[in-house]
C-alpha positions in Angstrom: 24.3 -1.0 22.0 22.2 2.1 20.4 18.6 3.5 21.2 16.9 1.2 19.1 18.8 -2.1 19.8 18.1 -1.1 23.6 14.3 -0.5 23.1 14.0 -3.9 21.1 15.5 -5.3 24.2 13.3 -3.9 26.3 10.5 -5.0 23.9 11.3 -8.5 24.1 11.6 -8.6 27.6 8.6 -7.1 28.2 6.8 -9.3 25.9 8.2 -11.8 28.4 7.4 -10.2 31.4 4.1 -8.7 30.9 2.3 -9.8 28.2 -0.8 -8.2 28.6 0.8 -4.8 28.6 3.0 -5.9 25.7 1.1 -4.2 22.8 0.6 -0.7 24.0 4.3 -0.7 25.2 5.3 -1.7 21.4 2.6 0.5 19.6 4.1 3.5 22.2 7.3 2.6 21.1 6.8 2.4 17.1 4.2 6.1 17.7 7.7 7.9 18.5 9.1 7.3 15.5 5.8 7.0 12.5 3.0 9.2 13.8 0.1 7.4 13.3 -3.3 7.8 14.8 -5.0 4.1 14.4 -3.8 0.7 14.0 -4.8 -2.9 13.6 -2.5 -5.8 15.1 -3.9 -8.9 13.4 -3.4 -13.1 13.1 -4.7 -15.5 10.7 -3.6 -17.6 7.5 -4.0 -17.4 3.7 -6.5 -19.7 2.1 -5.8 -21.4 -1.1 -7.5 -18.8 -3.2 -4.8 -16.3 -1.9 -7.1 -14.0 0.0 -6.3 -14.0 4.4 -8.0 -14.8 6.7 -8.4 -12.7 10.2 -8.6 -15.5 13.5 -8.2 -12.6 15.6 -7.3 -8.6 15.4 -7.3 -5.6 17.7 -8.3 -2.4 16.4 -7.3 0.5 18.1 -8.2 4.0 17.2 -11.1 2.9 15.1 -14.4 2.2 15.3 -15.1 -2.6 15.3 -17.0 -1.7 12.1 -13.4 -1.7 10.5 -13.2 -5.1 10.8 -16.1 -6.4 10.2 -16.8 -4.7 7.1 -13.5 -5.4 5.4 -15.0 -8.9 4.4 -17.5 -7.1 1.9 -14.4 -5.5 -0.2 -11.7 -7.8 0.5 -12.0 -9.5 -2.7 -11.1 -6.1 -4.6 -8.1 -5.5 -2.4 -4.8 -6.2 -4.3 -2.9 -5.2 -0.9 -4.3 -7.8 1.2 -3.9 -10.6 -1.4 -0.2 -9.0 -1.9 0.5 -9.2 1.7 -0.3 -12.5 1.7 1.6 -13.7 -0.9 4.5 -12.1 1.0 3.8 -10.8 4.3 7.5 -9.5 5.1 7.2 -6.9 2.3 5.8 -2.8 3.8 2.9 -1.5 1.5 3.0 2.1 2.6 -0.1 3.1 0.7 -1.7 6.4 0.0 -5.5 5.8 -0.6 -6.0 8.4 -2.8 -3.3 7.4 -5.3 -3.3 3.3 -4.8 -6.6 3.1 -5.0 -7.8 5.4 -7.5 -8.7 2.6 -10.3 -12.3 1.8 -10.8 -12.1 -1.7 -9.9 -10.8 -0.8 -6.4 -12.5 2.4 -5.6 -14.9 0.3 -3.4 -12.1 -0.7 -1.5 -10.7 2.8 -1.6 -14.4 4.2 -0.4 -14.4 1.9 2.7 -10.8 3.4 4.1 -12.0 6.6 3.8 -15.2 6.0 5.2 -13.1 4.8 8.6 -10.9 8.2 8.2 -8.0 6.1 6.5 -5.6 8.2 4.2 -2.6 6.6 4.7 -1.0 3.4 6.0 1.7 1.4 6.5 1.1 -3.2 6.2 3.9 -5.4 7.2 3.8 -8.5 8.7 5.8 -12.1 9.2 4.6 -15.9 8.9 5.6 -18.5 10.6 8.2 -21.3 9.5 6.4 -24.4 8.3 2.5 -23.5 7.8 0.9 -20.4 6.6 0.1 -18.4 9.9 0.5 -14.7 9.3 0.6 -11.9 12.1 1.1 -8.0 10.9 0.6 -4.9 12.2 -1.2 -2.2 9.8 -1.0 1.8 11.0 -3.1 4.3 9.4 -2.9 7.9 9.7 -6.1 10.0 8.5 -4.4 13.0 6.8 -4.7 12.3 3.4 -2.1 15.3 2.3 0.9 13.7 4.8 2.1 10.3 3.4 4.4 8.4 5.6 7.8 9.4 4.8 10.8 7.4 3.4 12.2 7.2 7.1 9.1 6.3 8.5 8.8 3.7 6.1 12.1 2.2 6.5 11.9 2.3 10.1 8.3 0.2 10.2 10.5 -2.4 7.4 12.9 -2.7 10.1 10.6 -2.4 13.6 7.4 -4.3 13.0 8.6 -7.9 12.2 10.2 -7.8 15.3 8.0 -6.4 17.4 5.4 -9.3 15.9 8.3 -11.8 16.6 9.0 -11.0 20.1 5.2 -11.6 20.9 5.2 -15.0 19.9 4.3 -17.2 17.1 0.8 -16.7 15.4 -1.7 -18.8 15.7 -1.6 -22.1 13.9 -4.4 -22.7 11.4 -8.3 -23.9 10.9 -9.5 -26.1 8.7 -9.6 -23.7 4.9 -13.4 -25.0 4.6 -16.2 -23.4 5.9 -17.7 -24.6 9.1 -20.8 -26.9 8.8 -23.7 -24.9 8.6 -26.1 -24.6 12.3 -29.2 -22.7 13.2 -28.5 -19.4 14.2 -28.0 -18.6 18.3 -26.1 -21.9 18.8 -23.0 -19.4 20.1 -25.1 -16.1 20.0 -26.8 -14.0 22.0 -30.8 -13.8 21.2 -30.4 -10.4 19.7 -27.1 -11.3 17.7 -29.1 -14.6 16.4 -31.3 -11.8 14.9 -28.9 -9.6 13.4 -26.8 -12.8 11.9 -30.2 -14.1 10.4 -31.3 -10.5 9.1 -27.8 -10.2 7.9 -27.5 -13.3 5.9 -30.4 -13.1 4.2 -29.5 -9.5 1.9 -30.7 -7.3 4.8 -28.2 -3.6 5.5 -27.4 -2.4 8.3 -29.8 0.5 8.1 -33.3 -1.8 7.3 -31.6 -4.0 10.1 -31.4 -1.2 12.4 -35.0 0.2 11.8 -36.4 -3.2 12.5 -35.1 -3.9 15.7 -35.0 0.0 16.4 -31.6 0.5 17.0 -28.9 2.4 15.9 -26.6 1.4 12.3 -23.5 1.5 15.1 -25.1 -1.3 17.5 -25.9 -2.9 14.2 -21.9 -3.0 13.7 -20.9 -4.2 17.2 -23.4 -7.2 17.0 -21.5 -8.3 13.5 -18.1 -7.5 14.6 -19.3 -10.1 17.2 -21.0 -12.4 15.2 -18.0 -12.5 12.6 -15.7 -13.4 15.5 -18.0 -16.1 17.1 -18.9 -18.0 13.9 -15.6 -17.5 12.6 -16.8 -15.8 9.7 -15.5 -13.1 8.0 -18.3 -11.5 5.4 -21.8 -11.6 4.3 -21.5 -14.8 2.1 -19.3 -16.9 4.5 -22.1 -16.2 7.1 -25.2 -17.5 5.4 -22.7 -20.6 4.4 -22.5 -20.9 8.1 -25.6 -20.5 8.9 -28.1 -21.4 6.3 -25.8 -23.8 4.3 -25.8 -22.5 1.0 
């Protein structure tokens, strides 16, 4: 048995073991060979339209705001919507060069605002439905692409290690949840933000109005996306104000 059927072993018997350590075992693992300095280890299900979307994700290395400001440009992104269609392929993507067209430099604008230059996307579905999981690594240095062995190695390493964590979940309901008053599942102040939100308000102009900072802004949507099950601004003010 060589190094790397050993360590996929080990992987999938610490999945087994100690699941709650699993993911920072495997990202440790996957760091020794592709130097990256952020990643996103993801779950959902493509829609009908093509597009995914997130029931659950854990950033590390960047800031929430990743997350919950993908939904503004997600329409523009040809990666995501390829990645869906098959999520077994690896995009290893240079920002600079993949997204340099002018229909995607908003997309392209948003990865470098979160210090993005490079990453890697590959995922796996599960037999029978259209769960996804996937695990995306960036690395900030816009000058240092991943290389050809990096690349091959993430081909080879990621579906497993998203395998020997265990299916994804299975999924929702494609249509928008029925529309309720805001605060049913939030906190008073995220019931603010959500409202604010919805109704064509920044983060800035919602920030100066409740005299807090553009970051706490962030948090309480990261948190509002996640509760409502919403994933952008027009899926929340279908949620909550029904149009």
């Amino acid at each position: 048995m060589n190094r790397q059927q050993q360590t996929l072993l080990e992987l999938l018997q610490a999945a087994r073991a100690a699941p709650a350590d699993y993911r920072h075992a495997a990202l440790s693992w996957l760091e020794r060979d592709i130097g990256f300095d952020g990643a996103v280890w993801g779950s959902g299900y493509r829609l009908p339209d093509g597009a995914v979307h997130i029931v659950g994700a854990e950033v590390r290395g960047r800031p929430a705001a990743l997350l919950s400001e993908f939904g503004e440009v997600s329409a523009l992104d040809p990666v995501s919507r390829g990645f869906a269609r098959d999520p077994r392929r690896l995009w290893n993507v240079c920002v600079a060069r993949d997204y340099h067209a002018r229909a995607v430099r908003p997309v392209g604008a948003y990865l470098h605002r979160h210090r993005i230059g490079q990453f890697l996307l590959c995922g796996v579905s599960c037999p029978g439905d259209a769960s996804l999981a996937w695990l995306t690594l960036y690395r900030e240095d816009q000058r240092r692409p991943f290389s050809i062995q990096e690349a091959d190695f993430a081909a080879f390493a990621v579906p497993f290690v998203l395998l020997a964590e265990g299916p994804a979940p299975k999924p929702a309901a494609a249509h928008p949840a029925p529309a309720g008053a805001p605060g049913e599942t939030l906190s008073h102040r995220e019931a603010e933000v959500a409202s604010a939100y919805a109704t064509g308000e920044n983060y800035k102009s919602i920030a100066r109005t409740l005299a807090v900072s553009p970051a706490t802004v962030r948090s309480h949507l990261l948190s509002i996306f996640r509760k409502l099950e919403v994933h952008n601004k027009i899926e929340l003010r279908l949620r909550l104000l029904g149009e």
